[in-house]
N, C-alpha and C positions, 0 to 999 in steps of 0.2 A: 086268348088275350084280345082284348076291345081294341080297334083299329084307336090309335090318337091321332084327337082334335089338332093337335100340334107338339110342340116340345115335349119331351115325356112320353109317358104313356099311360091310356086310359084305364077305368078303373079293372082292377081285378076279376076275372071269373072266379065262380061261389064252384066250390067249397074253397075257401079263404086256408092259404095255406098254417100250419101252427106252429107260429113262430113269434116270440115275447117282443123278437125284433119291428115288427112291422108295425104300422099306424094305420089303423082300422079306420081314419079320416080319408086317408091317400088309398086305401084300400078301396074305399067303395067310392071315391069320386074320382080316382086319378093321380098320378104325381109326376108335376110338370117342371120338378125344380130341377135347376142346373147339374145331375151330380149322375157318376158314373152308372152302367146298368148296374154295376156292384149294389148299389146302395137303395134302387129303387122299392120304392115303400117303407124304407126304414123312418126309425123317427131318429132324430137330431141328436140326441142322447147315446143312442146305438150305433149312427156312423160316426161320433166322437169317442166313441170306447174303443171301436173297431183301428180309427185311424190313431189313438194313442199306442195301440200295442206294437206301431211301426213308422214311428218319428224318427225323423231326421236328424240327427245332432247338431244340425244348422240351425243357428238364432237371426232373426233380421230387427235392425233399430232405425227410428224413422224420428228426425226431430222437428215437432211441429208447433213452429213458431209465428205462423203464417196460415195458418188454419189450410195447409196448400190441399186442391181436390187431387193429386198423385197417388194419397197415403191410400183409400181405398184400393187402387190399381196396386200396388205393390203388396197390400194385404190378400187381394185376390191370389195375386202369383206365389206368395209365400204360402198360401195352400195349395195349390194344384203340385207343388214341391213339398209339401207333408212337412215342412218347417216344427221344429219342436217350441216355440214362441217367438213372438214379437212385440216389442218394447217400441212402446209410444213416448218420445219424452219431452216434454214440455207442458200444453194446453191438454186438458185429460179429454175432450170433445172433438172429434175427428168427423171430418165428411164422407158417411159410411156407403156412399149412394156405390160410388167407384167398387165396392168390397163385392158386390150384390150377395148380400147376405154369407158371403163365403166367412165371415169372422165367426158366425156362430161354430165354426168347425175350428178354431184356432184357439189356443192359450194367451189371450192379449194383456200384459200387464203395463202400467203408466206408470211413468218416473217422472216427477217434478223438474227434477234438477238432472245436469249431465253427470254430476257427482255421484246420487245417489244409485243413474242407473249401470255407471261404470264398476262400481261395488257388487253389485249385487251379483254383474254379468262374470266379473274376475273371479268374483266368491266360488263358481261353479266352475272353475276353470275354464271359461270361453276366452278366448284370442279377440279383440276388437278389430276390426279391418275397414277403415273406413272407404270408400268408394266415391272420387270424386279428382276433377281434373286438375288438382293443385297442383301446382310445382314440385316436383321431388317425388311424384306418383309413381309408383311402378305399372307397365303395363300388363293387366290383368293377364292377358295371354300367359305373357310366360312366367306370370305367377303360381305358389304352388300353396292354394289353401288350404290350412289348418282341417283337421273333422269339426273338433267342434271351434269353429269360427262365426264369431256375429259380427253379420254386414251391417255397416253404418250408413243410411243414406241422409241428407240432408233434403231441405226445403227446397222446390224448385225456384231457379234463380242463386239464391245466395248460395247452396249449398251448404256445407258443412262449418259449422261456427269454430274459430279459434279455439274453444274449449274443450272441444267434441275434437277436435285432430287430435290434440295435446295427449288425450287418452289412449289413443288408436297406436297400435302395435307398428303398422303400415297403412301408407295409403296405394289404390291402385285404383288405374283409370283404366278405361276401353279406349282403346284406340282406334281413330276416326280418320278416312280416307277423304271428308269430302268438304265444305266450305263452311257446314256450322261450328259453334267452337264449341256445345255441349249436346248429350242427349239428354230426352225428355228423364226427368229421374224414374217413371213409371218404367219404361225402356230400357234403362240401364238398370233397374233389379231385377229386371229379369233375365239379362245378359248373365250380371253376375252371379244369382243362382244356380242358373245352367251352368257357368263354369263351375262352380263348388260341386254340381249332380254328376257332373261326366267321371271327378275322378273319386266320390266319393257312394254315389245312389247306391250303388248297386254291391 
């Protein structure tokens, strides 16, 4: 194997192994992307096959009314946790810079409304659990999430809209030892993922 220029690793020695999996692109120049040794030289199509036959029964919902730059960050984290979709709801245009291309490996569907995306989520029998530090929250700790549970985050700042709680089964928060009154929302889905991974990943 070619010593790598940097992240990744450089291109392939010939004879090129045979396999429908690999990208004869990355093959002969390199493949420098973000993604496990698992996956190196595959094309995009084959580690979304790969990563479909072992999704998560975890959903995450993000409502973006504020075009806020979090949603990328949180879309990132909802792949490296093999999330079985995430529901965008509001504005159908998101700031994908935060994601670094991690959405192409994810199931991303848009919901207009909180209506339509609460239907569609219940239809399949998901549990709604919104995540945010309102009044009457339960603390995430000694919460015991659902399997198939979709997290609700809100917009940073406002948080989760009146209409969007109204849906939610429960609310639960993280609880904060120290002088701010909330976390970054990118920060807190990832708390709450790993709490749903501990008792459920594996």
């Amino acid at each position: 194997m070619a010593e790598a220029a940097g992240p990744g690793v450089g291109p392939h020695p010939r004879p090129w192994p045979d396999d429908s999996r690999l990208d004869a692109e990355l093959l002969e120049h390199g493949d420098r992307r973000n993604v496990v040794d698992r996956y190196r030289y595959w094309t995009v199509p084959a580690i979304v096959a790969d990563l479909d036959t072992r999704r998560h029964p975890l959903q995450i919902a993000i409502q973006n009314w504020e075009h806020d730059f979090n949603i990328g960050s949180i879309v990132r984290t909802a792949n490296a946790f093999n999330v079985s979709g995430v529901h965008i709801i509001g504005r159908r245009r998101w700031n994908r810079r935060g994601a670094m291309v991690t959405d192409r490996y994810l199931k991303i569907s848009h919901h207009p409304s909180v209506s339509e995306f609460a239907d569609v989520v219940t239809a399949n029998r998901y549990v709604i659990i919104g995540v945010d530090n309102l009044e009457g929250a339960i603390p995430l700790e000694s919460y015991d999430l659902p399997q198939r549970t979709c997290l609700v985050f809100g917009s940073e700042g406002p948080g989760l809209t009146d209409e969007l709680v109204a849906r939610c089964k429960d609310l639960v928060a993280i609880t904060q030892h120290g002088s701010t009154r909330s976390l970054n929302a990118g920060a807190a889905a990832a708390i709450a993922m790993y709490h749903w991974a501990l008792r459920w990943a594996n």
